[in-house]
N, C-alpha and C positions, 0 to 999 in steps of 0.2 A: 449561433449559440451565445445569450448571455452567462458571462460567468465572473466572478466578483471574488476578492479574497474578504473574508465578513472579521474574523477574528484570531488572536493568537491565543490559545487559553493554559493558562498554567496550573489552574484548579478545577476540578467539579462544575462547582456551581458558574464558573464564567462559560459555560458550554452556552451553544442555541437552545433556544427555547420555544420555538418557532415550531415543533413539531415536523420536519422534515425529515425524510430516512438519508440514512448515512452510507456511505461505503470509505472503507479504512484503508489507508493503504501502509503495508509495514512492511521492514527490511534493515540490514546493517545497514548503517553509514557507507554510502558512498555507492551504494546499490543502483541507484537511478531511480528513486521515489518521485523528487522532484520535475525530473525530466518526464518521466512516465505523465504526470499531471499535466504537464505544459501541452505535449502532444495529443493526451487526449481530452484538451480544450479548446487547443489550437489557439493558444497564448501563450505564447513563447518566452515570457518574464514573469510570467502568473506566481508561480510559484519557484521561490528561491533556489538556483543550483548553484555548489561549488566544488571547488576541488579540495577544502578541507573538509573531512570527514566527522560530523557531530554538530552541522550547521544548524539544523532544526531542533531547538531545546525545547518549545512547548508542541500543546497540537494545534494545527492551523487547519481553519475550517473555510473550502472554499464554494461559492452558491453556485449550484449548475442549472439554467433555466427557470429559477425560483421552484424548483422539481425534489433535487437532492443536494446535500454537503458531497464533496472529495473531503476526507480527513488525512492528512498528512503527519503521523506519528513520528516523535522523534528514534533517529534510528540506534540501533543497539550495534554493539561491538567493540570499534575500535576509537571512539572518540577520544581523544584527550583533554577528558573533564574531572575534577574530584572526584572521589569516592562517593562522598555525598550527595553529590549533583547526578549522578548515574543513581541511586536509589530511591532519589524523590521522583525521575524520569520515569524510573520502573512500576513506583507506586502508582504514579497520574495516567500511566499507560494501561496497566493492571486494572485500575478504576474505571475507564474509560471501556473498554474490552469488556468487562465483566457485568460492567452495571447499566450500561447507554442500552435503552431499549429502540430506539432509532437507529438502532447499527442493525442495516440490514445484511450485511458483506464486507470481509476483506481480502483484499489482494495483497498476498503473500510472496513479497518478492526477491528471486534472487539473481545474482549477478550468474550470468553464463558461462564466464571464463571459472568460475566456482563451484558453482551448481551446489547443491546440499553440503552445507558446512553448522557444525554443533549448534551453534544460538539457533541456528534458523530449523534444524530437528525439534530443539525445545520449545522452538514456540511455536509451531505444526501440534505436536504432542497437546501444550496447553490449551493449544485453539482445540484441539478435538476432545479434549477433557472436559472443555467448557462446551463444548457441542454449537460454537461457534460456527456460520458458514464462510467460506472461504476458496476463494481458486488462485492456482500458483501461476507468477506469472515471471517470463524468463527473462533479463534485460541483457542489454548489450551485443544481442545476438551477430551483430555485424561485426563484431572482435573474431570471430570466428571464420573458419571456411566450412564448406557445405561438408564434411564429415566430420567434423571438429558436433558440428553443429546436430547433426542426427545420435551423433552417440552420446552428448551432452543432453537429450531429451528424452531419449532411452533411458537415460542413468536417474536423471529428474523423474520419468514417469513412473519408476520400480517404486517409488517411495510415495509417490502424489500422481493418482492418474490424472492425463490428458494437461501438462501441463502448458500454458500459452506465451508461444515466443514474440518475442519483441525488440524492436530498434528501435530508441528515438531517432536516429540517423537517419536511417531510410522509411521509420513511418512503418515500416512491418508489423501488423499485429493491430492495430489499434483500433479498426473496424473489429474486431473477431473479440475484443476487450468489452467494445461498449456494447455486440449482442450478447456478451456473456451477463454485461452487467441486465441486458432491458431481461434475459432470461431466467437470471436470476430472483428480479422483482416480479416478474409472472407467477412464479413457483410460491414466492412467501408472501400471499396479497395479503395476509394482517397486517404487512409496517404497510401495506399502500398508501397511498394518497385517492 
């Protein structure tokens, strides 16, 4: 798999223009965005992780196969950033989400030791307002032991059926990620290529 980081973009107009379909990926700070990407590139420094929370300020667009973008949105929550600087975020993301016609999907992610927490209801709510598509996908799942872990997906699925667990640790999930994503593209062939 070639896979490339292309750009950081902080406005509109610095998006790709290259005509490729998209898949988004969103979540708090500290959620495992980045890791998620790494693993399902199998480039382990692709994309930035840290353990400060609000590391990702624009959106980062990375090439998978010359086929699709991974989009790496900045995350919502708990960053310790300005006021300001969380409402220009909100805007470029809001922008991005609403207007990118190459956004074929996002992955909607949350942490497992959390499972459904308010931002991440509201922005379920807005994706489905906007009639966005989108599957939830469950991170950290190896914090967990195996009933921790079933009743944590119970609890995810009452609100978001079927949704997909994950470990960057052990690599769980991340085959069942990229048939969701080729199944996804099957379903909506207008963004095809």
């Amino acid at each position: 798999m070639k896979v490339e980081f292309v750009l950081s973009a902080s406005a509109p107009e610095q998006f790709p223009a290259d005509g490729l379909r998209e898949i988004a990926f969103l979540g708090r700070s500290n959620v495992g965005k980045s890791s998620l990407i790494n693993a399902l590139t199998g480039q382990k420094g692709l994309a930035f992780t840290s353990s400060t929370p609000g590391r990702t300020q624009t959106i980062n667009f990375y090439r998978v196969d010359e086929k699709m973008y991974f989009v790496d949105l900045p995350g919502y929550g708990y960053a310790k950033v300005p006021r300001g600087m969380k409402d220009d975020w909100k805007r470029l993301i809001e922008r991005y989400l609403v207007d990118r016609d190459r956004l074929e999907s996002a992955f909607l992610i949350l942490d497992a030791r959390r499972g459904w927490m308010e931002k991440d209801l509201e922005l379920k709510q807005w994706l489905d307002h906007h009639e966005r598509h989108y599957l939830v996908v469950v991170t950290k799942m190896d914090k967990l032991n195996q009933t921790e872990q079933r009743r944590t997906l119970g609890q995810i699925a009452e609100v978001s059926p079927s949704p997909l667990p994950f470990s960057a640790v052990t690599g769980r999930g991340a085959r069942e990620i990229w048939q969701a994503i080729q199944k996804t593209h099957q379903l909506l062939p207008s963004l095809g290529n």
